[in-house]
VODREN-942562 format. One record per residue (C-alpha): chain; x negated, z negated, y negated. Coordinates in Angstrom, 1 decimal, decimal comma. Layout:
kette_X_Z_Y
A_X_Z_Y
...
//
This chain:
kette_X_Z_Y
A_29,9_-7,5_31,2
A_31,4_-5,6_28,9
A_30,0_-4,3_25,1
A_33,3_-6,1_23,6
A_32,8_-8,9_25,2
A_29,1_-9,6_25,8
A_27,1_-12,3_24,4
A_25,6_-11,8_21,2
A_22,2_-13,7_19,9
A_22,4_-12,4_16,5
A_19,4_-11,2_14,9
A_17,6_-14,2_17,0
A_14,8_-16,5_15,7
A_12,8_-15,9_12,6
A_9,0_-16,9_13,5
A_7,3_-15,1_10,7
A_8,6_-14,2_7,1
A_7,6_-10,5_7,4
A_7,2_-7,9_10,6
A_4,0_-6,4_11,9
A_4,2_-3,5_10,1
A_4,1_-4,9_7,1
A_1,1_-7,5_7,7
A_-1,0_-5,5_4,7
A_-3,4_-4,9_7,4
A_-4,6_-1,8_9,6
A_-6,5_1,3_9,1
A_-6,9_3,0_6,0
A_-4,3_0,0_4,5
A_-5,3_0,9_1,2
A_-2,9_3,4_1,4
A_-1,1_3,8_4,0
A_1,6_0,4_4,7
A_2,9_1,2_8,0
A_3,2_3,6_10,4
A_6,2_4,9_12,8
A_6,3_7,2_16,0
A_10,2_7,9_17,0
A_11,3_9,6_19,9
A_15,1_10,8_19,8
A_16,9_10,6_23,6
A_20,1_11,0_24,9
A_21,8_10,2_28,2
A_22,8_12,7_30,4
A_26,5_13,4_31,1
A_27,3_11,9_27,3
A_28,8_13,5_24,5
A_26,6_12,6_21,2
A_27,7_9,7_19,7
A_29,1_11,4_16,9
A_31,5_12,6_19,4
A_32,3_9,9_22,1
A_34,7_8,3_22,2
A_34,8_4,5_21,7
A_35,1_3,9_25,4
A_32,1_6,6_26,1
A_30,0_4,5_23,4
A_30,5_1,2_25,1
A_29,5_2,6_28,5
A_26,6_3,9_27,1
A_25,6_0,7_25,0
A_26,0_-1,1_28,4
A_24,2_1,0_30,4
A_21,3_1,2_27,9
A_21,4_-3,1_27,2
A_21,6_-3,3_31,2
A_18,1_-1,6_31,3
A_16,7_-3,1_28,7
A_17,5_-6,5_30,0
A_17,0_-5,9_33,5
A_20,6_-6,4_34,8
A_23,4_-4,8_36,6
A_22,3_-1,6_38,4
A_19,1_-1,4_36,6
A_16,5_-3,7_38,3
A_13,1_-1,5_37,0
A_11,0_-3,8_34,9
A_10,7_-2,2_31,4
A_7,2_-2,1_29,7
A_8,5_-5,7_28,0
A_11,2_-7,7_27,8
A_14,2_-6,6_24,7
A_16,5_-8,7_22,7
A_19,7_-6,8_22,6
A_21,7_-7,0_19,6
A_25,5_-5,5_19,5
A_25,4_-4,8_15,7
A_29,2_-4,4_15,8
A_29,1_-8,3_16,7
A_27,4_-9,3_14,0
A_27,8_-10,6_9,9
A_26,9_-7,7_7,8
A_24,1_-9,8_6,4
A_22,7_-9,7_9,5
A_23,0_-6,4_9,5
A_21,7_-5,6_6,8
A_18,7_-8,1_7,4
A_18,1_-5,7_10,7
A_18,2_-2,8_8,4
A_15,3_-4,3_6,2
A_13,1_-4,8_8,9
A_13,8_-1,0_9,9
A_14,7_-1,8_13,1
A_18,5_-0,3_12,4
A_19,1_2,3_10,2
A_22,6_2,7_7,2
A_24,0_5,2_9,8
A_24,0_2,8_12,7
A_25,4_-0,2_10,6
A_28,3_2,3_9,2
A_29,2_3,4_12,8
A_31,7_2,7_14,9
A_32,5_1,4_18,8
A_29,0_-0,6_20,3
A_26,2_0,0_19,3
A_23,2_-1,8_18,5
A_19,3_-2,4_18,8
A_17,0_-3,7_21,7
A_13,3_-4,9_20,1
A_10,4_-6,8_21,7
A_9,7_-9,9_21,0
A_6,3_-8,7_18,8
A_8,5_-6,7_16,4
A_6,5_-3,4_17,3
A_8,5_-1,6_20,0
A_12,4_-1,3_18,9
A_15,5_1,2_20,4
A_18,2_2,0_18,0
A_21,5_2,7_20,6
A_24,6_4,7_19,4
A_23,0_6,0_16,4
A_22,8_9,6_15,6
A_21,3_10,2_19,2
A_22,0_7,4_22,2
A_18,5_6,3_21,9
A_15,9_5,9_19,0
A_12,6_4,6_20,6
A_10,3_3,2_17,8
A_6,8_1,8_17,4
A_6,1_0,6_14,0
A_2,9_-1,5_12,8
A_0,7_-1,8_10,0
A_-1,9_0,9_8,6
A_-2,4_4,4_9,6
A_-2,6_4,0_13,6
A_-0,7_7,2_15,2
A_-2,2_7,5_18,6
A_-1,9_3,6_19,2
A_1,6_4,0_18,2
A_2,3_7,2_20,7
A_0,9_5,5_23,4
A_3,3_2,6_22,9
A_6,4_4,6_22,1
A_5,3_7,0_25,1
A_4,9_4,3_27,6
A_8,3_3,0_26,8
A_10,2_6,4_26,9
A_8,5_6,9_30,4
A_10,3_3,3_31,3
A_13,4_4,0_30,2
A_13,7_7,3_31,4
A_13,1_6,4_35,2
A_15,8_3,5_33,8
A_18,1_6,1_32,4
A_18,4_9,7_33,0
A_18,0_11,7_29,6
A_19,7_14,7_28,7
A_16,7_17,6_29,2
A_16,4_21,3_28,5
A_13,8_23,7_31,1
A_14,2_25,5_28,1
A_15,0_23,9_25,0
A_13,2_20,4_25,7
A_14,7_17,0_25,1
A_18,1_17,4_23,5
A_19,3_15,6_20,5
A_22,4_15,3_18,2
A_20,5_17,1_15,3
A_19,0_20,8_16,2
A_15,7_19,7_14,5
A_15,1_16,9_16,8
A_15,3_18,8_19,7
A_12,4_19,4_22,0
A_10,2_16,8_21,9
A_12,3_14,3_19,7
A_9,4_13,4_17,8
A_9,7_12,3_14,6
A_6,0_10,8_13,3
A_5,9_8,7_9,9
A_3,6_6,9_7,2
A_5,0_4,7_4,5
A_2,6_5,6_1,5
A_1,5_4,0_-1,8
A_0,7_6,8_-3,5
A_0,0_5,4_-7,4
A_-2,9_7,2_-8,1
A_-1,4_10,3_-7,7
A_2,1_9,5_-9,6
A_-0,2_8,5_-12,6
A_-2,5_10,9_-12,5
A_0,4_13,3_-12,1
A_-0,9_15,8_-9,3
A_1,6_13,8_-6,5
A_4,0_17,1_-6,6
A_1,4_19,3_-5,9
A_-0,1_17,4_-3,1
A_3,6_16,7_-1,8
A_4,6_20,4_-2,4
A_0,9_21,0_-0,5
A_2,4_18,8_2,5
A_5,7_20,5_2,6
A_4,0_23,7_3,2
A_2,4_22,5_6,5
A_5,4_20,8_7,5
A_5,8_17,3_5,9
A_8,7_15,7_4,5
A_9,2_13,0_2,0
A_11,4_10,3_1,4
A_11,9_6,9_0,1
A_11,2_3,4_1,0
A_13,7_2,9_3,0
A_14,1_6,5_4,8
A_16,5_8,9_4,5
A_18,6_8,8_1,5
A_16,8_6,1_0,0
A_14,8_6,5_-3,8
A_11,0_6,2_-4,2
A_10,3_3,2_-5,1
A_7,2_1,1_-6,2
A_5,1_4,6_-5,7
A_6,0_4,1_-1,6
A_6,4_7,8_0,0
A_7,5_7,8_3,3
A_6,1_11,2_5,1
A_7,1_13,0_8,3
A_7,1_15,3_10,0
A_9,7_18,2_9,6
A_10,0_19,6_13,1
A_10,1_18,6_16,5
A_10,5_21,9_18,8
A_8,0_24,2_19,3
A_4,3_22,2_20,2
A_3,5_19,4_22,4
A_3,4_15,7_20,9
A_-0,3_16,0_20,6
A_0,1_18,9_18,5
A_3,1_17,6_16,4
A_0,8_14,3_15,8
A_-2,6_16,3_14,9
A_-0,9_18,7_12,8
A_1,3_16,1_10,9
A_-1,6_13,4_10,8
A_-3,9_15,8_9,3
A_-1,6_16,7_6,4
A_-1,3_12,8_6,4
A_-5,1_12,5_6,7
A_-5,1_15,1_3,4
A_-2,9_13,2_0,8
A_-4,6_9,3_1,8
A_-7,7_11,7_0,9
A_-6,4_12,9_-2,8
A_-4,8_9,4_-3,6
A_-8,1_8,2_-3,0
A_-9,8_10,6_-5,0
A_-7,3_10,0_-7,8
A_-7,7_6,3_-7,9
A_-11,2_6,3_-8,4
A_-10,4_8,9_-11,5
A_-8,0_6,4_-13,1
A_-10,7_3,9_-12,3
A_-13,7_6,2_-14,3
A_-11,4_7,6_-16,9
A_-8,2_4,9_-17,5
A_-9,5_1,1_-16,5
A_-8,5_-0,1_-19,7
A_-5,1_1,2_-18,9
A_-5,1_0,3_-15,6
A_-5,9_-3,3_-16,0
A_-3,0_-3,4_-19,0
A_-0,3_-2,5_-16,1
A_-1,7_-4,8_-13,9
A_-1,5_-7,9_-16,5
A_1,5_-6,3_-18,0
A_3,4_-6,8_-14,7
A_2,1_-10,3_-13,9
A_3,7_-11,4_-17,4
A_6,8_-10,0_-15,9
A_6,3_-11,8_-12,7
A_5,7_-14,8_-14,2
A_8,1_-15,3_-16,8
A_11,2_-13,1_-15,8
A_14,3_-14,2_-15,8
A_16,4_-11,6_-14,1
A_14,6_-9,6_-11,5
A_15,8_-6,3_-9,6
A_14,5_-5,3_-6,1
A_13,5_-2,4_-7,7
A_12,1_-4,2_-10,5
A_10,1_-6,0_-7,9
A_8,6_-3,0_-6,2
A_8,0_-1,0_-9,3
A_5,6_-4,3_-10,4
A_3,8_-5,4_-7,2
A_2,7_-1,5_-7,0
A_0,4_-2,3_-10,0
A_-0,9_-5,4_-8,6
A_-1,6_-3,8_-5,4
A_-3,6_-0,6_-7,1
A_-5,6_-3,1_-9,0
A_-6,4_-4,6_-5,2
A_-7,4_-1,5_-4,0
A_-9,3_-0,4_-7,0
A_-11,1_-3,6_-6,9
A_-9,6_-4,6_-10,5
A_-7,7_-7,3_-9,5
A_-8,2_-9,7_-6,8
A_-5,9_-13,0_-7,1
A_-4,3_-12,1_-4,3
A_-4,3_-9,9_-1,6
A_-1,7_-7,3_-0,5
A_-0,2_-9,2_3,0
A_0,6_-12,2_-0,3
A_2,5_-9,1_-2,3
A_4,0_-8,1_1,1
A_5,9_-11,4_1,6
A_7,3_-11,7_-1,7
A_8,5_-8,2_-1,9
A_10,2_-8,8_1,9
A_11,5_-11,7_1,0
A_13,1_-10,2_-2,3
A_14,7_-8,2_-0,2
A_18,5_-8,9_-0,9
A_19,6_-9,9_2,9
A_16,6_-11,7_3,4
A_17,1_-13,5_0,4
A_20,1_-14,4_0,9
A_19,6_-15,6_4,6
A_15,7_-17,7_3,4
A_17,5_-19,1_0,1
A_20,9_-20,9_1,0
A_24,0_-21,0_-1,4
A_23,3_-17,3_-2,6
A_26,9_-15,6_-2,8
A_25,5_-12,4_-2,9
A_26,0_-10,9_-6,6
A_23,5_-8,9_-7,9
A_23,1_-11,0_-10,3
A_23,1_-14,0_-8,7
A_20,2_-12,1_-6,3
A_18,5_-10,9_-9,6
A_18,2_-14,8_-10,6
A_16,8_-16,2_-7,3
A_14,7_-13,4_-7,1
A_12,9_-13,7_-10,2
A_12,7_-18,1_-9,5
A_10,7_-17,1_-6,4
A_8,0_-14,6_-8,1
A_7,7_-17,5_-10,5
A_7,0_-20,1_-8,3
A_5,2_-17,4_-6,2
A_2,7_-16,1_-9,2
A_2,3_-19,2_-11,4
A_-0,6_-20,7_-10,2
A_-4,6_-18,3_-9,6
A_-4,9_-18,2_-5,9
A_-8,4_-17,7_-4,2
A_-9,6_-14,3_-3,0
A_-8,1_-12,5_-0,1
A_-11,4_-12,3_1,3
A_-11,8_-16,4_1,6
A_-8,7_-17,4_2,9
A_-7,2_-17,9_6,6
A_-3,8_-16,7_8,0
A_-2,2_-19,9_8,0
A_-3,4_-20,8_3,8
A_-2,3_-17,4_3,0
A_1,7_-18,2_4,0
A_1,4_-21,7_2,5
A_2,2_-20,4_-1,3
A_5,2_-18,3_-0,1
A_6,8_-21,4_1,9
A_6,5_-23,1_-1,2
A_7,8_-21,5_-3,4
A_10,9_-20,7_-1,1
A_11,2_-24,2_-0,6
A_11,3_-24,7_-4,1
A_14,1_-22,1_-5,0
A_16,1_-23,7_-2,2
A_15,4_-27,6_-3,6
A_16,4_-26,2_-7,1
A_19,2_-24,5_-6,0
A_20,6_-27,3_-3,7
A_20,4_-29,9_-6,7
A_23,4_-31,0_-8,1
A_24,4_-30,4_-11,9
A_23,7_-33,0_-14,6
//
């Protein structure tokens, strides 16, 4: 079946509020959110999708959705089973709600012709098709887990590629759309919180330190995004010229370097600024609690102070997987698609918002420490239940 004409599942069924990678769990999760190992592929016998033509993009989509679900002339079982998604088929809500959960990207949602994304039912393992490059393989989860993540992305890209043959280079490696993904396509990558450094004001050094040895920085959501809430996503800069083992030692141990100085710098704020500290923290719970009008931005920029007073050991009402599902949710697709009757506005989305962080933050919850997977999403199902009752309710 055809790209144009295949069946589409939409973004398929919601089982959790937030993805694995942003559980508020994993090593060193203090500091580092999530982490992200992308390999960059292309078919063989393809012009980049930058250059195909619409009919070139839906053979490829089909070939690649073929593999991935284990039909037509592609019988090899893949390392698991993918939902494909034609993105072109879909609301842009939906789009966008794929884009919040990183498992599309602004470029892919912007393009043209079929394209897509094929993700596991775990919400680890994900393949951008038609993007920049045919293929994006991606393993994403929580904390600072690089090798776990290689082996998974690894294991996939050797499925896929006795699946689909890949464009290769004897002499140049794998080869990509972009000159700097060439070779081994590797692109390895840490969402940071990084407020000790902002406030203690070394974070340019130490990010000018990282440049040097070959990491780059950018914002929450990736590329062309703003830092927000103190969240740094490094990566690394090259992809040509050492093996993946040396691309992920080298770029991990600059990683390794700046989760050291934040560390260092927190407990400085904590010896020389706890007064201070603890003011932001109950600064931005006033705000949480009260607001009327709340930005996304807003939202970050605030939960960032509750979660260094977490990890400083200053504040401990509730625990960062708690601050995790109320920032997600604040997310403006996934408001949209959790709370019905939202329009879209800004400002209708700045007014839902800030109704869920009060409902969220108005009553002490217990410690992080005593509570159990299932009590820790009870307060966030309430309160989204009651934004929708209050929004539902008719007018007096």
């Amino acid at each position: 079946m055809s790209g144009a004409g295949a069946e589409e599942k939409g973004t398929g069924k919601r089982k959790r509020f937030i993805p694995p990678w942003f559980d508020g769990g994993g090593p060193d999760g203090d500091v580092v959110i999530s982490t992200r190992i992308r390999l960059a592929r292309n078919l063989s016998g393809y012009r980049f999708p930058s250059y195909a033509s619409i009919a070139e993009k839906e053979e490829i989509f089909d070939k690649a959705a073929a593999s991935f679900r284990g039909s037509g002339t592609s019988r090899r079982k893949l390392v698991c089973e993918f939902e494909v998604i034609n993105v072109g088929r879909i609301g842009k809500l939906e789009q966008h709600f794929l884009v919040e959960e990183r498992v599309a990207s602004i470029s892919l949602i912007k393009g043209e012709g079929s394209r897509g994304v094929a993700r596991d039912s775990e919400g680890k393992l994900s393949v951008m098709i038609n993007e920049e490059d045919h293929l994006r393989i991606q393993g994403m989860d929580s904390g600072f887990r690089p090798q776990e993540l290689w082996d998974m992305a690894s294991k996939a890209d050797d499925s896929i590629g006795k699946a689909l043959k890949y464009a290769y280079s004897p002499r140049l490696g794998f080869l990509t759309a972009c000159p700097t993904n060439s070779g081994t396509g590797l692109r390895v990558s840490c969402l940071a919180h990084l407020p000790g450094l902002v406030l203690t004001k070394t974070v340019d050094q130490v990010l000018q330190g990282a440049s040097q040895m070959g990491v780059s920085t950018r914002g929450f959501l990736g590329e062309h995004s703003d830092i927000l809430g103190n969240i740094f996503q490094l990566s690394n800069r090259a992809a040509m010229g050492l093996s993946e083992a040396e691309f992920i030692d080298s770029t991990c141990g600059t990683i390794r370097e700046i989760i050291n100085h934040e560390r260092a710098a927190r407990e400085r704020l904590v010896k020389e600024a706890k007064l201070e500290i603890g003011d932001k923290i109950s600064r931005a719970l006033g705000i949480l609690r009260n607001a009327q009008l709340l930005g996304f931005a807003e939202l970050l920029n605030l939960t960032s102070a509750l979660r260094l007073g977490i990890s400083c050991g200053l504040y401990d009402g509730y625990g960062a997987d708690d601050l995790n599902k109320i920032v997600m949710l604040g997310m403006p697709a996934h408001l949209q698609i959790y709370i019905s009757g939202l329009d879209g506005a800004p400002s209708d989305l700045d007014i839902v918002r800030a109704d869920l962080a009060r409902s969220f933050f108005e009553e002490k919850r217990e410690k992080a420490s005593a509570r159990s997977e299932k009590s820790a999403e009870k307060p966030v199902k309430k309160a989204v239940k009651k934004v929708r009752k209050k929004k539902t309710a008719p007018e007096a």
